[in-house]
C-alpha positions in Angstrom: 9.6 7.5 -12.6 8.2 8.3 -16.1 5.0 8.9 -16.5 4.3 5.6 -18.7 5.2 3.9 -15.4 2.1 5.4 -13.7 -0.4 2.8 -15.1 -0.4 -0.7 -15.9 -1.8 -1.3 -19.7 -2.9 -4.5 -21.8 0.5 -4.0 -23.3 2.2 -4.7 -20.2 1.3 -8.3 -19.4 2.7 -11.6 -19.8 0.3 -14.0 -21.6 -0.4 -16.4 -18.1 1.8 -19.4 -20.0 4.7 -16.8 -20.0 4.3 -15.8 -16.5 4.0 -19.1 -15.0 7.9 -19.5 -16.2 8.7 -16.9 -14.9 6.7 -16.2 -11.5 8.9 -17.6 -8.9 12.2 -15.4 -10.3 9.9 -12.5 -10.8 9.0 -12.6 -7.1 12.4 -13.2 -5.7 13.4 -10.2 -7.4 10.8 -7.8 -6.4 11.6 -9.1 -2.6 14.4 -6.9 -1.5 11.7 -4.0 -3.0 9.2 -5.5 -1.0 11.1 -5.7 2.3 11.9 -1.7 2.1 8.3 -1.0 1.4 6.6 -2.7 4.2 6.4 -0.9 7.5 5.6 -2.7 10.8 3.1 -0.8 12.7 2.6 -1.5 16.7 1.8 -5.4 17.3 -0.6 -6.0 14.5 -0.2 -3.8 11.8 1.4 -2.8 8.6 2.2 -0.8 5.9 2.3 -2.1 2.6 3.8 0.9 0.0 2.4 0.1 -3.6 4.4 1.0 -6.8 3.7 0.3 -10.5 6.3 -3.4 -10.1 4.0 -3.8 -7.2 0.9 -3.8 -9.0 2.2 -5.5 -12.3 3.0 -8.8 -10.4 0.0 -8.3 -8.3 -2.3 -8.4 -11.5 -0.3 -11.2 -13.1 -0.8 -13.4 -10.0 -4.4 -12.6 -10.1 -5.0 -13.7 -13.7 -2.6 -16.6 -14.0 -4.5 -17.5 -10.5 -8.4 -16.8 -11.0 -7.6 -18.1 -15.2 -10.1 -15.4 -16.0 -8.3 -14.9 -19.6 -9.1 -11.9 -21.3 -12.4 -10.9 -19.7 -10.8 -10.4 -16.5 -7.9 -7.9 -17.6 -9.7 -4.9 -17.8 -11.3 -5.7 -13.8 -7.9 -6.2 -12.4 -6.6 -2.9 -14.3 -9.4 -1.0 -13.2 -8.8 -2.5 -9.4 -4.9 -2.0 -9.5 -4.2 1.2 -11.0 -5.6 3.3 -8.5 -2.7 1.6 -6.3 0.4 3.3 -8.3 1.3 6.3 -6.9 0.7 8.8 -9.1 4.0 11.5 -8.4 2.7 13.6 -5.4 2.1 10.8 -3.1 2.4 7.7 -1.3 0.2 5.0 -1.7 -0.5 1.7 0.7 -2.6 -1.2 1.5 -2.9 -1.3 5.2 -3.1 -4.5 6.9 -4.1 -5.7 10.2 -2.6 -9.5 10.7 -3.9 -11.3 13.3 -3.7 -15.2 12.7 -5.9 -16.0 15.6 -9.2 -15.9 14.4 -11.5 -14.9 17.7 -8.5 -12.4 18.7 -9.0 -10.7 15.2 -12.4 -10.2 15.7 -12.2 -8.7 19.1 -9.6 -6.2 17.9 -11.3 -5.4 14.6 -14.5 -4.3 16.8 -12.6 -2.0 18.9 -11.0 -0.2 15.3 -13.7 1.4 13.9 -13.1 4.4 12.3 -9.3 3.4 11.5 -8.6 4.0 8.0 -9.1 7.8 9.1 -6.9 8.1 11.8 -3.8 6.4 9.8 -0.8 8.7 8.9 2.7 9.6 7.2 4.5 11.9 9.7 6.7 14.3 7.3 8.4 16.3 10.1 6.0 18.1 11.9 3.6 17.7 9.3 1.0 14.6 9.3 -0.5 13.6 6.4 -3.5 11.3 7.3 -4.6 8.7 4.4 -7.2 9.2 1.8 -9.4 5.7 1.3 -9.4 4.5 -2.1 -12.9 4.5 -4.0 -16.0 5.7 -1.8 -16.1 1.7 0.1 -16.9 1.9 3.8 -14.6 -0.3 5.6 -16.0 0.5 8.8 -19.6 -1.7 9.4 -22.2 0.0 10.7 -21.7 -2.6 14.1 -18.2 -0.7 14.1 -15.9 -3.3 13.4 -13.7 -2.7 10.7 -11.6 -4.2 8.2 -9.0 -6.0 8.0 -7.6 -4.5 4.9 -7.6 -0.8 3.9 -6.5 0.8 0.8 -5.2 4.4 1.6 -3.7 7.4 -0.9 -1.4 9.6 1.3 -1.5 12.8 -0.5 1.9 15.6 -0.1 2.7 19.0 -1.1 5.6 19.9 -2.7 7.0 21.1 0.2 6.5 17.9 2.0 8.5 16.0 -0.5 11.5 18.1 -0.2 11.1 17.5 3.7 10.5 13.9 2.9 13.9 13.8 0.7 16.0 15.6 3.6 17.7 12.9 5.4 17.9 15.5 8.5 14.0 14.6 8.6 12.8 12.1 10.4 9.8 10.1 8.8 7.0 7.7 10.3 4.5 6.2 10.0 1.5 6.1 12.4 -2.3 5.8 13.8 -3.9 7.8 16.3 -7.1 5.8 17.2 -7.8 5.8 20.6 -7.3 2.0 20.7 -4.1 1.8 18.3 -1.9 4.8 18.9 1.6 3.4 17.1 4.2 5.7 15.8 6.9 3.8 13.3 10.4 5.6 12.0 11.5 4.5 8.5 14.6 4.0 7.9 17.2 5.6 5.6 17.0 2.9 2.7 13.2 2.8 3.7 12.9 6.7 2.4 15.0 6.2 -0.4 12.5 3.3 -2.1 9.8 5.2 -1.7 11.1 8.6 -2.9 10.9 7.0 -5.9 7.1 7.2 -5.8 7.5 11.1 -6.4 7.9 13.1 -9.5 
C-alpha cells in the first residue's frame, strides 16, 4: 500500500450526483473485501478491519446520505481517516449486535471496561486495542457501548509472525463476562496483510 493510500483527500471524492450512479456497483465490489475483513467474535460480537476502500465508501455514503455538500467534507475526513491503517497496524470498529433491544441492554451493563480487554493474538504475543480519540465508551453506570473504534498497534516483529502461515492468528476478548477467542483464516490474513508497510 502506498503511502497516498493512507488518507482519504478532497481529491478523492465523487461529487454525490456521481456517486449515486455508481453506489450499488461500488458496494458489490468492495463485498468479497468486506467478507474477509469481518471477524465473528463469540455470539455477539465482531470485528470489522478498516482500510482506506473501507473508509472512502464509508464517507461517500455519509455525504450523499446526510446531503451536507461541501461543509461536511472536511468533518467526515477528520472522523474517517483515523480509521485507515497507517502501515504498522491493524485497525477495527468493534461491534456488538444484538437486535433485541432489552437483551442489548442487559449485556452492554455487564461489558464495561471492554474496549480494553479486546485483542489480536499474533502467536504468543497479544496485542490489546488502542481506542481511537480520548472518548469514553464506557458510562460512568458501566454499561458500555455498542460500537468501539480500536488501533491494534504491532512491531515489526509481529508482522513477520503475522505474515508466517505456520502462525496461527485470532482474534479475542478477555473480559470476565466475554472471554471469546476467534482463528482467522488463511485468505482472512492475507487481506489484512495488506494493511502493513
Amino acid at each position: 500500500m502506498t503511502a497516498a493510500a493512507r488518507k482519504i483527500t478532497r481529491d478523492d471524492l465523487m461529487p454525490d450526483a456521481e456517486f449515486a450512479k455508481v453506489r450499488r456497483e461500488r458496494r458489490a465490489g468492495l463485498l468479497p473485501m468486506k467478507r474477509l475483513r469481518r471477524i465473528d467474535l463469540g455470539p455477539f460480537c465482531s470485528f470489522y478491519f478498516e482500510c482506506y476502500e473501507t473508509m472512502l465508501f464509508q464517507i461517500q455514503e455519509m455525504l450523499l446520505i446526510e446531503k451536507g455538500g461541501e461543509a461536511q467534507i472536511a468533518d467526515e475526513l477528520a472522523a474517517y481517516n483515523p480509521m485507515i491503517p497507517q502501515g504498522s497496524e491493524l485497525v477495527a470498529t468493534i461491534m456488538f449486535e444484538i437486535e433485541d433491544e432489552v437483551r442489548r441492554a442487559a449485556v452492554l451493563a455487564r461489558l464495561g471496561g471492554v474496549e480494553d480487554r479486546l485483542f489480536v493474538q499474533v502467536g504468543a504475543d497479544k496485542v490489546y486495542g488502542v481506542p481511537e480519540g480520548d472518548i469514553e465508551r464506557t458510562r460512568d453506570d458501566g454499561k458500555t457501548s455498542s460500537v468501539h473504534f480500536l488501533h491494534f498497534p504491532l512491531t515489526s516483529a509481529q508482522i513477520a509472525v503475522f505474515r508466517d502461515p505456520a502462525t496461527q492468528v485470532m482474534v479475542g476478548c478477555d473480559h470476565e463476562h466475554y472471554g471469546h477467542l476467534a482463528a482467522l483464516s488463511p485468505a482472512n490474513r492475507a487481506e489484512l496483510a495488506r494493511d502493513f508497510a
